[in-house]
N, C-alpha and C positions, 0 to 999 in steps of 0.2 A: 253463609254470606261471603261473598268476595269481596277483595278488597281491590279499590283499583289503585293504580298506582298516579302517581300526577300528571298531569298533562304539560310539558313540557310549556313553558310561556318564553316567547324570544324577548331579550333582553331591550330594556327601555334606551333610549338617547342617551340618558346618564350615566346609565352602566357601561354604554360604548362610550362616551368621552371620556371617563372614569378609568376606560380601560386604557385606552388612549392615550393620555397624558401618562398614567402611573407604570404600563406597562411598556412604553418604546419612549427611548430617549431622541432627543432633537434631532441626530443622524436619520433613527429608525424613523422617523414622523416625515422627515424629509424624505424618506424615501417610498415610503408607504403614498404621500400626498402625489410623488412623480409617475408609481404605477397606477394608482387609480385615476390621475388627469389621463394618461396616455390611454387605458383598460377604455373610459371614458369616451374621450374623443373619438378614438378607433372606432368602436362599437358603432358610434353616433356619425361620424362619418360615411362610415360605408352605408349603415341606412340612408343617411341623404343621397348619398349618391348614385345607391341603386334606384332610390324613387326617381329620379333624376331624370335617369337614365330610361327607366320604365314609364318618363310623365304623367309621373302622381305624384300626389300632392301639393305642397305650397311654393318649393322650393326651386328654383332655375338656374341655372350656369350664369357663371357675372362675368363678363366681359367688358371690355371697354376697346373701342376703335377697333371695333372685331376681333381681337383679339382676347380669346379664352382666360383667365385668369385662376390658374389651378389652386389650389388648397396648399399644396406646400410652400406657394410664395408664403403664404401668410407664417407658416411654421418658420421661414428662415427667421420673417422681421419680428416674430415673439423672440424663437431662440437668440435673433441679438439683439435683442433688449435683454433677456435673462444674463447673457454675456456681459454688457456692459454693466448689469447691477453686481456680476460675481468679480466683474474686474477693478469696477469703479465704485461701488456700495460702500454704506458701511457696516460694520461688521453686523446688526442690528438689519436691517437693511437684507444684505446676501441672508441671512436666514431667517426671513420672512418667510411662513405658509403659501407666499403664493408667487413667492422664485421654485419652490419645488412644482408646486403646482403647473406653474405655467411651461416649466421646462416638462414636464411631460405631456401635456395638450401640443406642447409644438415638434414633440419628436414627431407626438400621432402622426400629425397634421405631413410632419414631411415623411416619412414610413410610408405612410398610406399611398406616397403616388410613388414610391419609389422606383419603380419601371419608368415611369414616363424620364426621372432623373437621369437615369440611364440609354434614355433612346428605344425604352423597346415599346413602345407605341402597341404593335400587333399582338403582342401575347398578355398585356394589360388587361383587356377585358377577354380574351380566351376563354370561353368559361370554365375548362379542366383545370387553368391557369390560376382564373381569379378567386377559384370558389380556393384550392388549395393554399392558397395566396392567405386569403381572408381567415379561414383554418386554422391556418399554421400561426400568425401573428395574434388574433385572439388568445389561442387557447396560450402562447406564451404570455402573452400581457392578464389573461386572467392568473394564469400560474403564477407572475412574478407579483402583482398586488396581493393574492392570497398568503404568497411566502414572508412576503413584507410586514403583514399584517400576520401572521402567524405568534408571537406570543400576548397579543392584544385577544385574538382567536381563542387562544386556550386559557386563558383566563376566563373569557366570555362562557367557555364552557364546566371549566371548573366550578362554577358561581351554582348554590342550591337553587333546586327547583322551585318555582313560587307555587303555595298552592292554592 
């Protein structure tokens, strides 16, 4: 007779907040909460915008008096808000879950068009341009939440298998 061995079971909510709190202190939480808003929004960005682009789906360009209304304006006016809560907050306040939070949705947010910041219009949507574009800032932003989150990670794995 064989014996099998367990079937690996991923870890419940609890055990990831468990891991969470006990394993990264406030810094690490702050920082873990800014690459996944950023990992996040990116991701979720560039989908809307290809569909956009490709008109599918639900989503449309917002303009006003014809005039385009890109995605990084909004990243500025988060990032200074996030600014005035780190300059003007109080201490309670600046580190809040969702100043880390939100300071990484609005780097996305301005990352994401950072060609057009620049002027370069034409090689934006290039597609050798965009697709390496999109690539390259992913796989850092999955990299930097993973690394973030790296001894919350290995606790998660250290944990016995349920059987």
């Amino acid at each position: 007779m064989r014996s099998h061995a367990p079937v690996p079971v991923p870890p419940g909510v609890e055990a990831v907040h468990k891991a969470y709190l006990e394993e990264l202190g406030p810094k690490e939480r702050a920082a873990l909460l800014s690459w996944t808003g950023f990992t996040t929004t990116f991701a979720a960005v560039r989908g809307i915008t290809y569909s956009i682009r490709d008109n599918k789906g639900p989503f449309r360009n917002l303009s006003v008096g014809g005039a385009h209304l890109h995605h990084y304006m909004w990243g500025i006016a988060l990032l200074s808000g996030v600014g005035a809560v780190a300059v003007h907050g109080q201490e309670t306040h600046r580190r809040h879950p969702a100043v880390a939070l939100s300071y990484g949705v609005a780097l996305a947010l301005i990352v994401d068009e950072f060609a057009l910041l620049l002027d370069l219009e034409d090689v934006y949507w290039a597609k050798q341009g965009r697709v390496s574009v999109d690539l390259g800032v992913g796989l850092v932003a999955v990299g930097g939440t993973v690394f973030a989150a790296l001894p919350m990670l290995q606790r998660l794995l250290r944990r016995p298998a349920a059987h």
